[in-house]
C-alpha beads as a LAMMPS data file, in Angstrom:
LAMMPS data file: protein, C-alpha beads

205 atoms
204 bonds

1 atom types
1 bond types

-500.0 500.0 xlo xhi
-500.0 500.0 ylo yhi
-500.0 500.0 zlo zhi

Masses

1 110.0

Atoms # bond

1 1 1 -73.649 -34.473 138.163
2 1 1 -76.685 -37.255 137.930
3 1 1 -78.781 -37.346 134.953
4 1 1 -82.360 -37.798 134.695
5 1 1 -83.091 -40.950 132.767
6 1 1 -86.903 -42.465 131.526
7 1 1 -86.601 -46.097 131.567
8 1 1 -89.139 -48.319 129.824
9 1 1 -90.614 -51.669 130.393
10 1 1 -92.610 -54.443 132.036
11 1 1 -93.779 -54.145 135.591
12 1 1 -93.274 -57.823 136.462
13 1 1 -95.322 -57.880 139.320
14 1 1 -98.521 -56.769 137.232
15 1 1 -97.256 -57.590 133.998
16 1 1 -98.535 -54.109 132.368
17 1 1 -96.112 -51.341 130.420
18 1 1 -94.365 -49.282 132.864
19 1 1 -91.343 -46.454 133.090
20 1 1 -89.574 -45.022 135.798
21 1 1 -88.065 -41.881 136.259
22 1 1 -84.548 -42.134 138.142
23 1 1 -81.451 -39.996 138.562
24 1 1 -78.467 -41.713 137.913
25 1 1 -74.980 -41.279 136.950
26 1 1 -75.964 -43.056 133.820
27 1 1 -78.167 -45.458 131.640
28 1 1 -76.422 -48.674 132.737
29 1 1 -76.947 -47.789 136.186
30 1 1 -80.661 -46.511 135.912
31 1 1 -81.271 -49.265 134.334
32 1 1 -80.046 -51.400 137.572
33 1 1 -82.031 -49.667 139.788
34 1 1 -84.949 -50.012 137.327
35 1 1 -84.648 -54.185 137.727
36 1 1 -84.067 -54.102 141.525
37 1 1 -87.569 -52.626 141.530
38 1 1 -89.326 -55.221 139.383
39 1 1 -89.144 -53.736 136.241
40 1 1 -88.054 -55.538 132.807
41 1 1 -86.266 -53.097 130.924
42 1 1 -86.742 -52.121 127.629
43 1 1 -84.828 -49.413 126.620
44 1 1 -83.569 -46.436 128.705
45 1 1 -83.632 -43.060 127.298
46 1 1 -82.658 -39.575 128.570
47 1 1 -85.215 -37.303 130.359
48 1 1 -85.460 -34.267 127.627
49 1 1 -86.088 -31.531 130.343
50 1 1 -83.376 -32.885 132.613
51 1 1 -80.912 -33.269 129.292
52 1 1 -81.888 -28.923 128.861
53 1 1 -81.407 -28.014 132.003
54 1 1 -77.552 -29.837 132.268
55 1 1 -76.782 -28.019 128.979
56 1 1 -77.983 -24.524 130.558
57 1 1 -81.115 -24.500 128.420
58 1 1 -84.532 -23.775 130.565
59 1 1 -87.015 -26.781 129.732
60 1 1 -89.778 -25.568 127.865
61 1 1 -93.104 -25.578 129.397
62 1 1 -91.997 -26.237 132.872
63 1 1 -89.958 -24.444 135.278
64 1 1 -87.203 -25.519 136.850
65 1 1 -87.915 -27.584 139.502
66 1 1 -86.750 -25.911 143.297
67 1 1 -83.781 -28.518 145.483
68 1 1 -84.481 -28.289 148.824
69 1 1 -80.704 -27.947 150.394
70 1 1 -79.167 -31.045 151.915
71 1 1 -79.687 -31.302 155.657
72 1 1 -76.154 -32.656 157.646
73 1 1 -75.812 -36.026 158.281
74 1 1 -77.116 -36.956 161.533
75 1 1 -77.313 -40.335 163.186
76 1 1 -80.379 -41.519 164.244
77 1 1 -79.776 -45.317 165.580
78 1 1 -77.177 -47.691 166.043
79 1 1 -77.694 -51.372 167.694
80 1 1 -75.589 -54.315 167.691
81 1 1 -77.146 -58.326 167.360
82 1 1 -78.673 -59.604 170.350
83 1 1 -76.819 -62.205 172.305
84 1 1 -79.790 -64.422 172.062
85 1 1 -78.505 -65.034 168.940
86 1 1 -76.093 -67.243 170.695
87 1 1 -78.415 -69.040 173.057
88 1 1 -77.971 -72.671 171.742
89 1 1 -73.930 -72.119 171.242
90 1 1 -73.992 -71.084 175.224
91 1 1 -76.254 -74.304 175.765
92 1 1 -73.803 -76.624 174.028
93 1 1 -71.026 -74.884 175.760
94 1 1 -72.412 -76.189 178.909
95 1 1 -73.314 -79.781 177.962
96 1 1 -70.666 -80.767 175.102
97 1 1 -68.550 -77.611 173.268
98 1 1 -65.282 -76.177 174.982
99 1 1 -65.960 -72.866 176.103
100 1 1 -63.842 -70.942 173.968
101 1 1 -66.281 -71.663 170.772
102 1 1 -68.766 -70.066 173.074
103 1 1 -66.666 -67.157 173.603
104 1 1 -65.959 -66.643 170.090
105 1 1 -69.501 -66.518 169.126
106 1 1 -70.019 -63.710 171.786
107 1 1 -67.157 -61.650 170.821
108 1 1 -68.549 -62.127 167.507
109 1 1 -71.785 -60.688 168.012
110 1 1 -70.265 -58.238 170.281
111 1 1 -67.949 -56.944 167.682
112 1 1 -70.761 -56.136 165.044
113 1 1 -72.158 -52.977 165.257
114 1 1 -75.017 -51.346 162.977
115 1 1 -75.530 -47.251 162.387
116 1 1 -78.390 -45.567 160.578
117 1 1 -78.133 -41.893 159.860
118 1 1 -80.856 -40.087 157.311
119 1 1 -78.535 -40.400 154.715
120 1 1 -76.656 -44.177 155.132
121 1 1 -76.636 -47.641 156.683
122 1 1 -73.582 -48.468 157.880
123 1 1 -72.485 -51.823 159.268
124 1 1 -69.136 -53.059 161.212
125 1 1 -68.070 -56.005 161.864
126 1 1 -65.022 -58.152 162.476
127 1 1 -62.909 -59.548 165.423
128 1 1 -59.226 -59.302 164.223
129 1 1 -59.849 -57.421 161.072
130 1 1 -62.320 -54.596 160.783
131 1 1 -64.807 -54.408 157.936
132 1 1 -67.287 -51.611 157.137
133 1 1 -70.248 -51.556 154.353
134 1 1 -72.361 -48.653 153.738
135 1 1 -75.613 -48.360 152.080
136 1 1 -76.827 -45.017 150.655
137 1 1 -80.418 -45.205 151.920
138 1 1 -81.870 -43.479 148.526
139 1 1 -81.003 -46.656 146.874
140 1 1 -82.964 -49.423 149.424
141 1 1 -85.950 -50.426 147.616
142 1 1 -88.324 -52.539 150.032
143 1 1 -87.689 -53.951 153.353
144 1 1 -88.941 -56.544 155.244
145 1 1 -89.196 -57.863 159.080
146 1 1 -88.591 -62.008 160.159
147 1 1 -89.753 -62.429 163.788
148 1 1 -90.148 -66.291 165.342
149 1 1 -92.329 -66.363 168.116
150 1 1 -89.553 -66.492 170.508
151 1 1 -88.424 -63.221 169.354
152 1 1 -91.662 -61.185 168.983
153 1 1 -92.090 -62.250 172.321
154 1 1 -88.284 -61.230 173.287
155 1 1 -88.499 -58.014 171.302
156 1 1 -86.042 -58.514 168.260
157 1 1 -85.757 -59.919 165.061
158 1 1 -83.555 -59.632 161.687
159 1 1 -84.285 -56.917 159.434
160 1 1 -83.679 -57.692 155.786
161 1 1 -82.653 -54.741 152.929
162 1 1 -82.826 -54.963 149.422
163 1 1 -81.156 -52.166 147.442
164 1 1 -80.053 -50.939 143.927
165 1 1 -76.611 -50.260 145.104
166 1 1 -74.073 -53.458 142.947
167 1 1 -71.592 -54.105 145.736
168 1 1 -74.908 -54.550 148.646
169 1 1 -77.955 -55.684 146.961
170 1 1 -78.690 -57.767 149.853
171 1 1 -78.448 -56.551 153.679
172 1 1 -79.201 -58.499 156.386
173 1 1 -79.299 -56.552 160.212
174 1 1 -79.492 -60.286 162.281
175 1 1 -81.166 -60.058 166.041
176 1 1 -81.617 -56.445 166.247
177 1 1 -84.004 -55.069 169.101
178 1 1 -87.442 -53.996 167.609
179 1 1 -86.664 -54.302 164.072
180 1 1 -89.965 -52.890 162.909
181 1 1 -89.402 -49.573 164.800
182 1 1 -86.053 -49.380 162.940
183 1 1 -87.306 -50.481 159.328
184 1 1 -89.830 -47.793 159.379
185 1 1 -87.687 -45.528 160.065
186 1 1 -85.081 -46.531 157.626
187 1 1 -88.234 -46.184 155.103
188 1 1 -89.108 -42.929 156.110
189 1 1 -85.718 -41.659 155.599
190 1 1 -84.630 -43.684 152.591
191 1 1 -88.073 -41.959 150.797
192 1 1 -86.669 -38.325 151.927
193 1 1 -83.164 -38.794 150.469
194 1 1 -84.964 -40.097 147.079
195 1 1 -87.025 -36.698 147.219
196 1 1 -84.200 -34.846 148.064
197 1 1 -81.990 -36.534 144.684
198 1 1 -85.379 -36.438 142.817
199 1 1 -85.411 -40.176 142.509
200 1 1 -88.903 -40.690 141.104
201 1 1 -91.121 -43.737 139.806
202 1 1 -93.714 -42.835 137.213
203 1 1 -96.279 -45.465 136.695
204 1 1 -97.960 -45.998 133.199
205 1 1 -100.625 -48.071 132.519

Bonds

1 1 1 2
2 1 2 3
3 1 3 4
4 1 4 5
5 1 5 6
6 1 6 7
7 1 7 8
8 1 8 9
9 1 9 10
10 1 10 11
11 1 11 12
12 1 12 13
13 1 13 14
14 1 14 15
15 1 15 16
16 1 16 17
17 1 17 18
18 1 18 19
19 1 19 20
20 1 20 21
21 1 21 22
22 1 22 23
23 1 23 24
24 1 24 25
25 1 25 26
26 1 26 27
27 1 27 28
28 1 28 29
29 1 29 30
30 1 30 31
31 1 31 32
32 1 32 33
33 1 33 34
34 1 34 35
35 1 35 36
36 1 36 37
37 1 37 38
38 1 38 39
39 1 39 40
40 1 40 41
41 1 41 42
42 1 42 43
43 1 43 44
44 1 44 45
45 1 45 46
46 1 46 47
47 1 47 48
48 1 48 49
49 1 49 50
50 1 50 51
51 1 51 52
52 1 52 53
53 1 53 54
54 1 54 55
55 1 55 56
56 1 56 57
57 1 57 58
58 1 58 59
59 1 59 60
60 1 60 61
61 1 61 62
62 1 62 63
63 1 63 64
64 1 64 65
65 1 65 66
66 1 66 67
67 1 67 68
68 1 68 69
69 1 69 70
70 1 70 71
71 1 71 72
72 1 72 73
73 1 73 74
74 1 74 75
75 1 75 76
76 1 76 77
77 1 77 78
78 1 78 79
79 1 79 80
80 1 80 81
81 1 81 82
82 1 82 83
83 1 83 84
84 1 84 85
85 1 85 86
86 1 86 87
87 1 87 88
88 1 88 89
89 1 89 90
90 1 90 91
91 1 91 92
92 1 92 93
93 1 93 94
94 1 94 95
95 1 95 96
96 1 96 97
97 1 97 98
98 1 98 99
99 1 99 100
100 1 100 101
101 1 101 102
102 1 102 103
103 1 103 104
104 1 104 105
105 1 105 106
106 1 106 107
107 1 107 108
108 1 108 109
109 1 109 110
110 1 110 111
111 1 111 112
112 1 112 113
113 1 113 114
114 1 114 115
115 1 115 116
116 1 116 117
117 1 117 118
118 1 118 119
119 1 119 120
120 1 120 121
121 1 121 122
122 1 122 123
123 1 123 124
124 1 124 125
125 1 125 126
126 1 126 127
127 1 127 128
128 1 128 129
129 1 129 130
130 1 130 131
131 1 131 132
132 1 132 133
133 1 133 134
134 1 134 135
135 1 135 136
136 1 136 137
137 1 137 138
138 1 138 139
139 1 139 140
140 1 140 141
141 1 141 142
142 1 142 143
143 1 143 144
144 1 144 145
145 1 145 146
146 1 146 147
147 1 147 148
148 1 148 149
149 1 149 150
150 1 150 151
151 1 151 152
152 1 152 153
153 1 153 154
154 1 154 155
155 1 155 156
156 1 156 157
157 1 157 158
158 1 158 159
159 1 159 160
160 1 160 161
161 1 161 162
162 1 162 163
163 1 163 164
164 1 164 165
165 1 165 166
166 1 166 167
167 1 167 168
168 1 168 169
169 1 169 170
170 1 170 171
171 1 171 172
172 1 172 173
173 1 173 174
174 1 174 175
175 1 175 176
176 1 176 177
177 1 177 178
178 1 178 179
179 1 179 180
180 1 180 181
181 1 181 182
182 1 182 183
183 1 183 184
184 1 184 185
185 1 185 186
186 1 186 187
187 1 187 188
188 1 188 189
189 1 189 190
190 1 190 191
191 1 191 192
192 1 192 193
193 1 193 194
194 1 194 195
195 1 195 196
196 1 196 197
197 1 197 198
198 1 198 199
199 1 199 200
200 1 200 201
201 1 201 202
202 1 202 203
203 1 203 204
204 1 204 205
């Protein structure tokens, strides 16, 4: 079972003292998702309430807070690269690359596949051998959109994910169609799984 965990330090984006609350499965690791959010750590300590309530005590002063119940796991999108993403191999393909680079790079494309549910991100790709990541969406913290000209105008764009989680800090969804429709919603649903875990900041001034 998680544990609750205060961790103190520097917000490095305003420079002024700062702890977050976080649910983790322990220090080390709260203290990881504490830097992936901008914060210098100083020290890490054990939420006293949360530290009660694992031992069977009731924390004084406070009831217990109420979990909602998990919902099932439901997808709700999946999209693969667009092939525009190829455009200039096709073009050389025509005026100076053998056609079977051209080919490659389509089956390529065609091979990687991207699923959101409310709970994960998960990501496939792979021609001969098959690889799969997953990111638990609780642990993406900030998101953000790159669209040329060419592509606003064409209707995708890549996506890029940061995240607490060691083995996928970095996520990158390349050419997917209407990328800010799909990083909202990926925010919407990453911020219900962190209420659901009780994965809380608390700002101090």
């Amino acid at each position: 079972m998680a544990t609750r965990y205060i961790v103190h330090g520097q917000d490095l984006a305003t420079g002024q003292a700062t702890r977050r609350l976080i649910e983790a499965d322990s220090a080390k690791e709260a203290a990881a998702m504490a830097e992936r959010i901008g914060v210098r750590v100083s020290g890490v300590e054990v939420d006293a309430g949360s530290a009660a309530r694992s031992a069977g005590e009731p924390a004084r002063h406070a009831a217990p807070p109420q979990h909602a119940p998990d919902v099932g796991e439901e997808p709700v999108w999946s999209g693969s690269p667009s092939q525009w993403e190829n455009f200039w191999w096709f073009v050389a393909c025509v005026l100076v690359i053998p056609v079977p680079f051209a080919i490659w790079s389509y089956i390529k494309v065609r091979t990687t596949r991207y699923t959101l549910t409310n709970q994960r991100l998960k990501i496939e790709w792979g021609v001969i051998e098959k690889n799969v990541e997953e990111v638990e969406l609780y642990r993406v913290t900030d998101t953000a959109v790159k669209q040329s000209v060419v592509q606003r105008l064409l209707g995708f764009g890549t996506l890029w994910l940061q995240s607490s989680d060691q083995r996928n800090p970095e996520v990158t969804l390349r050419s997917i169609h209407d990328p800010r429709e799909v990083r909202e919603q990926i925010r919407q649903h990453a911020e219900a799984r962190r209420r659901w875990r009780r994965v809380a900041e608390v700002e101090v001034s």
